[in-house]
VOZAVO-265567 format. One record per residue: residue in one letter; x, y, z of N, C-alpha, C in turn. Coordinates in pm, 1 decimal. Example, Ala and Ser with C-alpha at 12.3 -4.5 7.8 and 13.67 -1.06 7.14 Angstrom:
<vexmis>
+---+----------+----------+----------+----------+----------+----------+----------+----------+----------+
| r |     n.c1 |     n.c2 |     n.c3 |    ca.c1 |    ca.c2 |    ca.c3 |     c.c1 |     c.c2 |     c.c3 |
+---+----------+----------+----------+----------+----------+----------+----------+----------+----------+
| A |   1319.0 |   -569.0 |    780.0 |   1230.0 |   -450.0 |    780.0 |   1320.0 |   -330.0 |    780.0 |
| S |   1285.0 |   -225.0 |    708.0 |   1367.0 |   -106.0 |    714.0 |   1290.0 |      3.0 |    787.0 |
+---+----------+----------+----------+----------+----------+----------+----------+----------+----------+
</vexmis>
This chain:
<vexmis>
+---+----------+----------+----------+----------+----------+----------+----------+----------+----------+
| r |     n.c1 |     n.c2 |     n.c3 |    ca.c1 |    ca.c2 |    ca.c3 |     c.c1 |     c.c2 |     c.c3 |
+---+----------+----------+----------+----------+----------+----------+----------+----------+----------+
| X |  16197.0 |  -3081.2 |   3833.5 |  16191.5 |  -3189.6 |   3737.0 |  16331.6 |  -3228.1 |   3691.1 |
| X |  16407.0 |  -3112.7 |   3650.8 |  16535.6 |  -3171.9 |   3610.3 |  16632.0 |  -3233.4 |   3725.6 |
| X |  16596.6 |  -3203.1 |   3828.9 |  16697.2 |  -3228.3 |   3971.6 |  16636.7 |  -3405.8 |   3978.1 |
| X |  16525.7 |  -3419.1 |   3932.1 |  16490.9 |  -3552.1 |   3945.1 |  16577.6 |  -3615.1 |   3855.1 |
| X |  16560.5 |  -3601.3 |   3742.7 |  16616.1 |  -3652.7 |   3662.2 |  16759.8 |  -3666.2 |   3641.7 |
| X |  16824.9 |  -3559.2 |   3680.4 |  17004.5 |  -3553.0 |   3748.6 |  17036.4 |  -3687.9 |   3825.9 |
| X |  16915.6 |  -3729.1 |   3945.3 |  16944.2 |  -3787.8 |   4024.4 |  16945.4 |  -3921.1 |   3958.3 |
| X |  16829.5 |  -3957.9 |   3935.4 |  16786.3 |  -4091.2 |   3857.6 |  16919.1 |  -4137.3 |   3765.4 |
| X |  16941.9 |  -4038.8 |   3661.6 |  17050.5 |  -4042.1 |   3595.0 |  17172.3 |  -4090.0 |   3645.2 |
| X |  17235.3 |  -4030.3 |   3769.8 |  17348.3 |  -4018.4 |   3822.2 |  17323.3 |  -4188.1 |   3936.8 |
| X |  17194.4 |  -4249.7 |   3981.5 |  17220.9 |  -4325.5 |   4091.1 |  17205.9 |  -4417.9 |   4039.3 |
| X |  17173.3 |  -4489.2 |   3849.2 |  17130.9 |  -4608.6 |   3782.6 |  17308.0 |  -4650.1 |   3797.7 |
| X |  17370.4 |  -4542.4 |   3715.0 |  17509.8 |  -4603.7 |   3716.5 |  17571.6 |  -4606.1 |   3808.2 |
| X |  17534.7 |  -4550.1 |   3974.5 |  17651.1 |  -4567.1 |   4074.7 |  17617.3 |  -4675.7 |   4111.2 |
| X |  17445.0 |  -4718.6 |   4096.8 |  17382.0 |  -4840.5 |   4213.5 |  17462.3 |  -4961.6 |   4139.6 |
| X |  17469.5 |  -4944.2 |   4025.7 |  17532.7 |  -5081.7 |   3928.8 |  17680.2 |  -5083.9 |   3980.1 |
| X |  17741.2 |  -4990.8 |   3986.7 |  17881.7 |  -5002.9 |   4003.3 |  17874.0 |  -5037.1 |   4184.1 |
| X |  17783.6 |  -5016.7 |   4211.8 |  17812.0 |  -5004.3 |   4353.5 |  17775.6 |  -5157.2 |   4425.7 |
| X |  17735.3 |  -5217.4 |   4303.6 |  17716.3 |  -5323.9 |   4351.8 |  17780.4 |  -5463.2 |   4319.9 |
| X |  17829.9 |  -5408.6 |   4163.7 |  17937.3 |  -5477.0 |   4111.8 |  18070.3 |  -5460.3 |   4198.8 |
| X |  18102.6 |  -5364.4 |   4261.1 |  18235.4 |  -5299.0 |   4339.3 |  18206.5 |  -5405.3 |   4445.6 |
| X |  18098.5 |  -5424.6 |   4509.4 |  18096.4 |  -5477.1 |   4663.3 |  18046.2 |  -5643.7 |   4654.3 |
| X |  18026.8 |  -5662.9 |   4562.4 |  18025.9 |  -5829.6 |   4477.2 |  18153.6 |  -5874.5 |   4481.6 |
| X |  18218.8 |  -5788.8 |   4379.5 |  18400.4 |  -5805.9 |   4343.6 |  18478.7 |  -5807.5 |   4500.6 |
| X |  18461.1 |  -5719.4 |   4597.0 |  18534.0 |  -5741.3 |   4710.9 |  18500.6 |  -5813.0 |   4803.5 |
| X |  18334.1 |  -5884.1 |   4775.4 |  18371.1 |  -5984.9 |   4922.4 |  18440.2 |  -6101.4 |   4878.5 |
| X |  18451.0 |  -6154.6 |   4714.6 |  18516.1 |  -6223.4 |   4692.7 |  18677.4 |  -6207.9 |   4679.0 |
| X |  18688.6 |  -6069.8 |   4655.6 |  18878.5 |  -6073.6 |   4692.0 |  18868.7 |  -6066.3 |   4869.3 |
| X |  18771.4 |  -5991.3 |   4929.0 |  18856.1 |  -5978.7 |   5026.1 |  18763.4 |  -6045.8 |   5158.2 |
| X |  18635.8 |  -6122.8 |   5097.4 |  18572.5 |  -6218.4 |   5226.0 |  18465.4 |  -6087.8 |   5257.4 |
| X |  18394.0 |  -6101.2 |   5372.9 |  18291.6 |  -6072.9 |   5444.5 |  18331.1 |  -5886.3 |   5473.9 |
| X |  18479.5 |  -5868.8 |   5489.9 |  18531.4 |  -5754.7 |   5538.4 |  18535.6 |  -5638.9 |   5417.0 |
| X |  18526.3 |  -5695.7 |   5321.8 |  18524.2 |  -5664.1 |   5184.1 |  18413.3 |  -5601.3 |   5150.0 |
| X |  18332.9 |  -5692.4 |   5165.5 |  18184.0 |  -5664.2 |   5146.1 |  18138.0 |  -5538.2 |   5217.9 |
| X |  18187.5 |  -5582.5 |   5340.1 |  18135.4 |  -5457.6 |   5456.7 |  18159.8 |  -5288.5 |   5394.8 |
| X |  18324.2 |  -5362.6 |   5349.4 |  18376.9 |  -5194.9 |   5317.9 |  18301.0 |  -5111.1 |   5166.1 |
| X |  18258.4 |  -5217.8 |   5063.1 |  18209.8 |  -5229.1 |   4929.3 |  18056.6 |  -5148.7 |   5005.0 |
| X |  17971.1 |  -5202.3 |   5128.2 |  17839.8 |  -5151.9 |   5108.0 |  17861.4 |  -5024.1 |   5176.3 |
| X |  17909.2 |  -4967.8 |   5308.7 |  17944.9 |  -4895.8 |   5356.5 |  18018.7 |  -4740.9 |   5293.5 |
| X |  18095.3 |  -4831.2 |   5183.8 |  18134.4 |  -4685.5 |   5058.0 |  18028.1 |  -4665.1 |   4971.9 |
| X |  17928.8 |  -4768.7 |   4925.9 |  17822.6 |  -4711.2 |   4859.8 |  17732.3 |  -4613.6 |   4897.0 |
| X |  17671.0 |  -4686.4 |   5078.8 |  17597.0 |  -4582.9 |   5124.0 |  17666.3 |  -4421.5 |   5137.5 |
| X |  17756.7 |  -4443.9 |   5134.6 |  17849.6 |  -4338.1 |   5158.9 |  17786.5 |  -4203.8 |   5061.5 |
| X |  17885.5 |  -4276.2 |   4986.5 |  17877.3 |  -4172.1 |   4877.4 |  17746.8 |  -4148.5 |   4777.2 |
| X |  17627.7 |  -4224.7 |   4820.9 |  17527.3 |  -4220.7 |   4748.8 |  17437.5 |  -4116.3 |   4823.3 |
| X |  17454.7 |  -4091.7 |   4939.2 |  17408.2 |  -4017.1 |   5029.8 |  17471.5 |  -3860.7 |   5018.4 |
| X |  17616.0 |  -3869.7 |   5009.8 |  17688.2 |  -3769.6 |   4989.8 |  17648.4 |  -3651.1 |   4889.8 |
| X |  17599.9 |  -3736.6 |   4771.8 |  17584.7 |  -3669.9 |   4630.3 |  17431.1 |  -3631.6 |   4646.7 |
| X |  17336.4 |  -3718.8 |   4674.5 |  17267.7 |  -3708.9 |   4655.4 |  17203.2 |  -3582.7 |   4755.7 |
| X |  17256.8 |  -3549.5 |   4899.9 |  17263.5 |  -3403.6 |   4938.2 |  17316.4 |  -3299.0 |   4852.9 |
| X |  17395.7 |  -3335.7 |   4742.0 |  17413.2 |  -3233.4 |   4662.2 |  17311.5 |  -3170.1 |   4580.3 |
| X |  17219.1 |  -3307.3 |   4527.5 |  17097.1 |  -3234.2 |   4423.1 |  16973.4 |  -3187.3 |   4486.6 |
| X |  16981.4 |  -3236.8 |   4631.8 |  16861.0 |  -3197.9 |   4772.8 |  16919.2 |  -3034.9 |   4751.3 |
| X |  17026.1 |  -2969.8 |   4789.9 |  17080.8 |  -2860.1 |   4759.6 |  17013.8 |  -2757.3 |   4643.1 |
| X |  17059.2 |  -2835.7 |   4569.3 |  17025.4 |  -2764.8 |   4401.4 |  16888.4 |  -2747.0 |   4400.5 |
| X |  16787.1 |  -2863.9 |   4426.3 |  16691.8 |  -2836.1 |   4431.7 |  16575.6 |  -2758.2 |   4552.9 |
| X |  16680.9 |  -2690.9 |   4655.5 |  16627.2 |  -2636.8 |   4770.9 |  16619.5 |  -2499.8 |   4683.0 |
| X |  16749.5 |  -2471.5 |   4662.3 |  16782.0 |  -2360.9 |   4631.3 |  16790.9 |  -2307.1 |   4481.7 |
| X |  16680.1 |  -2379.0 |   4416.5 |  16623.9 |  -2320.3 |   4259.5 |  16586.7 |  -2159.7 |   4286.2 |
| X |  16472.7 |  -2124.1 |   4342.8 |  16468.9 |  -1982.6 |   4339.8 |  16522.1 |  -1856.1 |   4427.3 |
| X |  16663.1 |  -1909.0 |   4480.9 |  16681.4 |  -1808.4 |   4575.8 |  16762.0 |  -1731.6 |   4454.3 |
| X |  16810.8 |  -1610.4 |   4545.9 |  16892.9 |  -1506.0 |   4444.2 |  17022.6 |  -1589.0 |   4441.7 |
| X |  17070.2 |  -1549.7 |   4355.3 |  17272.8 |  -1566.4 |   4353.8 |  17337.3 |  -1601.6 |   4457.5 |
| X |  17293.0 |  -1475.7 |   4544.3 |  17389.4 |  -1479.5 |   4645.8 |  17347.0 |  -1590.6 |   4749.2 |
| X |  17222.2 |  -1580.7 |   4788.5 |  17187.6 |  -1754.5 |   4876.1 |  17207.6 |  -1842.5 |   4832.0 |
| X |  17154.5 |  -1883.1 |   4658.5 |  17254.2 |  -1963.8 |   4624.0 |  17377.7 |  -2020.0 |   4648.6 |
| X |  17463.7 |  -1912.6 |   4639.3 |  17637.5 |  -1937.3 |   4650.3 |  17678.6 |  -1966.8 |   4837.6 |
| X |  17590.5 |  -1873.2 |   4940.0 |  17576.6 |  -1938.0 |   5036.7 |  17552.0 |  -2034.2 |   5070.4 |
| X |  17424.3 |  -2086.4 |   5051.1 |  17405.3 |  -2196.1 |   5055.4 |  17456.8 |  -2364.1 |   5031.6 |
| X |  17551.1 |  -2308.9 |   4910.0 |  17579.5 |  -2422.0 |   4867.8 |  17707.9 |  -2449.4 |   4906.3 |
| X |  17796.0 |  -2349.2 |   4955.7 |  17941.9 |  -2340.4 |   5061.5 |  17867.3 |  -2380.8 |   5154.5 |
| X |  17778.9 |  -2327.9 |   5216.2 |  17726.3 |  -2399.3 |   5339.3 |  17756.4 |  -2571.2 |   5362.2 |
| X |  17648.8 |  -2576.8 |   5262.6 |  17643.4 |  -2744.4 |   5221.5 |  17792.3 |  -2823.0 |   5219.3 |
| X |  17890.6 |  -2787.5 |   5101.4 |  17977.5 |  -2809.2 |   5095.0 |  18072.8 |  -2804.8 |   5184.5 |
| X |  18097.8 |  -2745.1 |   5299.6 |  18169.0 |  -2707.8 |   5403.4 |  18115.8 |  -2826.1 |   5551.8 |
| X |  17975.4 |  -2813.4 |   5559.3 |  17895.3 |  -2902.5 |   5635.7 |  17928.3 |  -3091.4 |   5543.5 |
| X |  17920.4 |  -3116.6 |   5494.4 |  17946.1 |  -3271.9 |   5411.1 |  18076.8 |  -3265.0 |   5422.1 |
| X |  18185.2 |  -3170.3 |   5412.7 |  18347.3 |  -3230.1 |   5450.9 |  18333.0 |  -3239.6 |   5598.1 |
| X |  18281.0 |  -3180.2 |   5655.7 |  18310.2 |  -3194.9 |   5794.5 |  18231.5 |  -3300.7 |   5884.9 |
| X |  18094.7 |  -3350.1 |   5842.6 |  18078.2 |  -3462.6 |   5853.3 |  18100.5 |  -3613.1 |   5776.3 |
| X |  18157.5 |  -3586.2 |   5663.2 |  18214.8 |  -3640.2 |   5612.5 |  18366.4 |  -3691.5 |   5703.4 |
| X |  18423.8 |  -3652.3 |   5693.6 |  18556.3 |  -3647.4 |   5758.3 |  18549.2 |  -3693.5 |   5952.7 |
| X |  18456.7 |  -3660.9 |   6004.7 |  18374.2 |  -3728.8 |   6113.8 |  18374.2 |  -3856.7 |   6103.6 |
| X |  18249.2 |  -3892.1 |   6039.0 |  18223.7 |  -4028.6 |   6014.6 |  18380.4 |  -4147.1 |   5958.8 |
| X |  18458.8 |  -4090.6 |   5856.6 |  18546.6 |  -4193.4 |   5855.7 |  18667.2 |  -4192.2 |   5980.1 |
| X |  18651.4 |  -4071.8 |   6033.6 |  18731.7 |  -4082.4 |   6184.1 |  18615.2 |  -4168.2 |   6248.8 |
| X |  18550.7 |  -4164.7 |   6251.1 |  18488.5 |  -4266.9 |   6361.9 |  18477.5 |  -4419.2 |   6303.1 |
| X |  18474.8 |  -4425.0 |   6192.5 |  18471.3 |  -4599.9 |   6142.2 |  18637.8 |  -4624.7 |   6137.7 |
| X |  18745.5 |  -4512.1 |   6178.2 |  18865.0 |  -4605.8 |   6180.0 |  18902.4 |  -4624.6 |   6300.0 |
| X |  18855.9 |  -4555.2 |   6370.9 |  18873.6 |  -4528.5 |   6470.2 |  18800.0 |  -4644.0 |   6622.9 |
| X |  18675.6 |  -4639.6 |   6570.1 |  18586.3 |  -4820.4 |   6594.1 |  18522.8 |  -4903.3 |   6506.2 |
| X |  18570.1 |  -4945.5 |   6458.5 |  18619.5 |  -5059.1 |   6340.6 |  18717.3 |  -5156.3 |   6329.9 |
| X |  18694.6 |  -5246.7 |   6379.4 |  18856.4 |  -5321.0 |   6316.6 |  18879.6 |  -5319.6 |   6223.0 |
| X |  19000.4 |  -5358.3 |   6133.6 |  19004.6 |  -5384.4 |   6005.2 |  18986.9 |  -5470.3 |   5948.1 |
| X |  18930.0 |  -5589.1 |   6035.6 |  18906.6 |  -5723.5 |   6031.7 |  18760.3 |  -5739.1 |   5990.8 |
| X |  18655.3 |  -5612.2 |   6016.3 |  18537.6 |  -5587.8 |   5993.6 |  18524.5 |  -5505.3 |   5871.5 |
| X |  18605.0 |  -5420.6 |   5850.1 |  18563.0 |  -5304.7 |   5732.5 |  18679.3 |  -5307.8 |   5685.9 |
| X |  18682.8 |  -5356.2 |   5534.6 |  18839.2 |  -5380.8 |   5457.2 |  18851.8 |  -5201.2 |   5407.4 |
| X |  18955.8 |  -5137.2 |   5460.3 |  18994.0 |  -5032.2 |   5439.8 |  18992.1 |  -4980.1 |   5276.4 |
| X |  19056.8 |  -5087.4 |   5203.9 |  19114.7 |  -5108.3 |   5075.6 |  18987.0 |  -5102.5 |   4985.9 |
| X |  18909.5 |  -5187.9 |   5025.3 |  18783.7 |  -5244.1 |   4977.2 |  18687.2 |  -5080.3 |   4954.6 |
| X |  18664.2 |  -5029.5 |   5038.2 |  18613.5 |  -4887.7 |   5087.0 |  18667.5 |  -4804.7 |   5013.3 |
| X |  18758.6 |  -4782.7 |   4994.3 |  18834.5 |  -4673.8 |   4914.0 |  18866.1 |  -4698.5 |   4743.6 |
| X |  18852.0 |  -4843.7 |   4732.3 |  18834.0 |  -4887.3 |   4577.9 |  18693.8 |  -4870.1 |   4550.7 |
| X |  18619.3 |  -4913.8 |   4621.4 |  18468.7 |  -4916.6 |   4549.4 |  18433.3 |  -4740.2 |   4578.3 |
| X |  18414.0 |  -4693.8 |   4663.7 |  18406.8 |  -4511.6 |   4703.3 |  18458.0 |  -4431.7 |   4535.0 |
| X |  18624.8 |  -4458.1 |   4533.9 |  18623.5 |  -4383.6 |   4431.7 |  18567.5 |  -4450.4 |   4268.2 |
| X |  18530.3 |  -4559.2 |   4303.4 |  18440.8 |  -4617.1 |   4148.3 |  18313.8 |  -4530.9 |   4157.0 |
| X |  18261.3 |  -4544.2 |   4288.2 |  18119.2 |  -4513.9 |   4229.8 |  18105.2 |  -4408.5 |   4243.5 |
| X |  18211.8 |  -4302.9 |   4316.0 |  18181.5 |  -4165.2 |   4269.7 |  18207.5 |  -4114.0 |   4090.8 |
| X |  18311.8 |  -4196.9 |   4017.8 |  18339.2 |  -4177.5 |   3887.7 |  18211.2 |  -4240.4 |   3835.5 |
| X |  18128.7 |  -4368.4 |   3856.8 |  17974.9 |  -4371.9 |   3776.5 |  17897.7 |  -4270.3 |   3843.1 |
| X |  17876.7 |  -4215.6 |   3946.3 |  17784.9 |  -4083.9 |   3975.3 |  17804.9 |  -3984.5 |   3876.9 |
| X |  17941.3 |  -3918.9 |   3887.6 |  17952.0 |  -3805.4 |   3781.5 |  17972.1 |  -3866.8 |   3693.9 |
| X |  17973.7 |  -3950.9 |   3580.2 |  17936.0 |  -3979.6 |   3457.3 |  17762.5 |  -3973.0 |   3457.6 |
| X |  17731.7 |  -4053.8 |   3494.4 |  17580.7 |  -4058.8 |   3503.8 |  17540.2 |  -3935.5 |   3513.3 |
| X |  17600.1 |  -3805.1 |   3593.2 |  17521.0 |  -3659.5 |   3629.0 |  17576.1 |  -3642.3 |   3514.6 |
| X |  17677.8 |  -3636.3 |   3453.5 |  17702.0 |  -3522.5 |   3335.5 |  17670.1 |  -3554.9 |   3242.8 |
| X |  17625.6 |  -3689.8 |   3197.0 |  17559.6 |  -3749.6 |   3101.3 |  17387.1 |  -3705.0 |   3112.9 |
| X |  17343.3 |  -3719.8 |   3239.2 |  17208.3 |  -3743.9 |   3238.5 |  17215.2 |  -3534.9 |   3212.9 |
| X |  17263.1 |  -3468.7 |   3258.5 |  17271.5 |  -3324.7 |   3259.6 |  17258.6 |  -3243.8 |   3105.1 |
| X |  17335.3 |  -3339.3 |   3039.2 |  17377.6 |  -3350.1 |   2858.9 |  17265.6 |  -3399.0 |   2780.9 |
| X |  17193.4 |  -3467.5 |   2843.4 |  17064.8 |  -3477.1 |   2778.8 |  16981.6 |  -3389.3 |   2828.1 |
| X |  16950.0 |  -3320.8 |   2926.5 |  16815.8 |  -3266.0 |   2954.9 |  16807.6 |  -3099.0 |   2832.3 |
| X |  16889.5 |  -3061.8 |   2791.8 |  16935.7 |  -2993.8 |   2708.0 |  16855.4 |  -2819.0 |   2781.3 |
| X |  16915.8 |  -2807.4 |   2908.4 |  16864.7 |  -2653.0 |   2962.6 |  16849.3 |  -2595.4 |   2891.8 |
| X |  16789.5 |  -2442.4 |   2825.6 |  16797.2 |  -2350.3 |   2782.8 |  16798.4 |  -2274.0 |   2888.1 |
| X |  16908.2 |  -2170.2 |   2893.7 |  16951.3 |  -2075.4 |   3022.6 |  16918.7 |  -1961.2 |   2914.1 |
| X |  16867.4 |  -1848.1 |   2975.3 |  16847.2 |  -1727.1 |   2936.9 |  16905.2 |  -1648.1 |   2891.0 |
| X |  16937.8 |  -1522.4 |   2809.6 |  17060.4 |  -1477.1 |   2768.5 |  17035.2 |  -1340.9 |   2768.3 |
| X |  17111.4 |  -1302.7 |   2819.3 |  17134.1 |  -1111.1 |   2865.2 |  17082.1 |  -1064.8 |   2744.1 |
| X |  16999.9 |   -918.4 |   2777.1 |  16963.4 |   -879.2 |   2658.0 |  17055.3 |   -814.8 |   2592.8 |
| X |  17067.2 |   -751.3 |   2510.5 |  17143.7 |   -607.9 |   2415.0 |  17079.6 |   -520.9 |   2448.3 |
| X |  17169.2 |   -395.3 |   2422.1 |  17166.7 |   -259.8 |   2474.4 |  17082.8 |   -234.9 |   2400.5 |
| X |  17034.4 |   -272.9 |   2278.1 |  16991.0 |   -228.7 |   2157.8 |  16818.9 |   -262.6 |   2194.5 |
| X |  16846.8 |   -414.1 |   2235.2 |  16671.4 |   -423.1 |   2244.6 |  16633.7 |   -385.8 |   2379.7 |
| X |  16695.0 |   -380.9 |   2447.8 |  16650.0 |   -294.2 |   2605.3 |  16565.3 |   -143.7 |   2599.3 |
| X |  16650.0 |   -103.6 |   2470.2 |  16569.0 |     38.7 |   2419.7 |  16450.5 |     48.2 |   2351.7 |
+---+----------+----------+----------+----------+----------+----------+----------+----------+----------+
</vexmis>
């Protein structure tokens, strides 16, 4: 339930920015603009949002799969991560995908994602459990 709500939280403000970002660049930068504006959205909306697929795979494992798991994850998304923009510079003109455009709107809407997660996170108000005392253990 809360992983839903992380998400919801975190994709109202990227989808807005993400669309305001790729509005704003086909008009600075034409059609190529645009390309790069939707292309960084899907991007990074996909990116994150394997992050809370994560979180929410791995609610009841122990610690330690946890912490595996989620290096896993993290290690797997740089490396296809880092793939994919070798391959869009690589076949792409720049005449098709405004480089500039991509990398302005990318890092906007990753800053409305994590506002939106740490905001929407700040409201759900967790209660996490708390170690007992030696005292009441006895």
């Amino acid at each position: 339930m809360s992983d839903t709500q992380l998400w919801r939280g975190a994709l109202a403000p990227a989808s807005i920015v993400a669309l305001l970002s790729s509005v704003i660049m086909s008009f600075v930068n034409g059609r190529s603009g645009l390309y790069g504006g939707v292309l960084a959205s899907l991007t990074v909306i996909i990116f994150f949002s394997v992050h809370i697929l994560v979180a929410r795979v791995s609610r009841n494992l122990d610690p330690l799969a946890t912490m595996a798991l989620a290096m896993f994850s993290y290690f797997a998304k740089v490396i296809l991560m880092g793939a994919f923009l070798l391959l869009v510079t690589r076949y792409s003109d720049k005449s098709t995908i405004d480089r500039g455009s991509f990398a302005i709107c990318a890092i906007l809407i990753t800053m409305a994602w994590l506002f939106g997660e740490i905001r929407s996170f700040l409201k759900l108000r967790v209660q996490l459990p708390l170690p007992k005392k030696e005292e009441d253990a006895q």
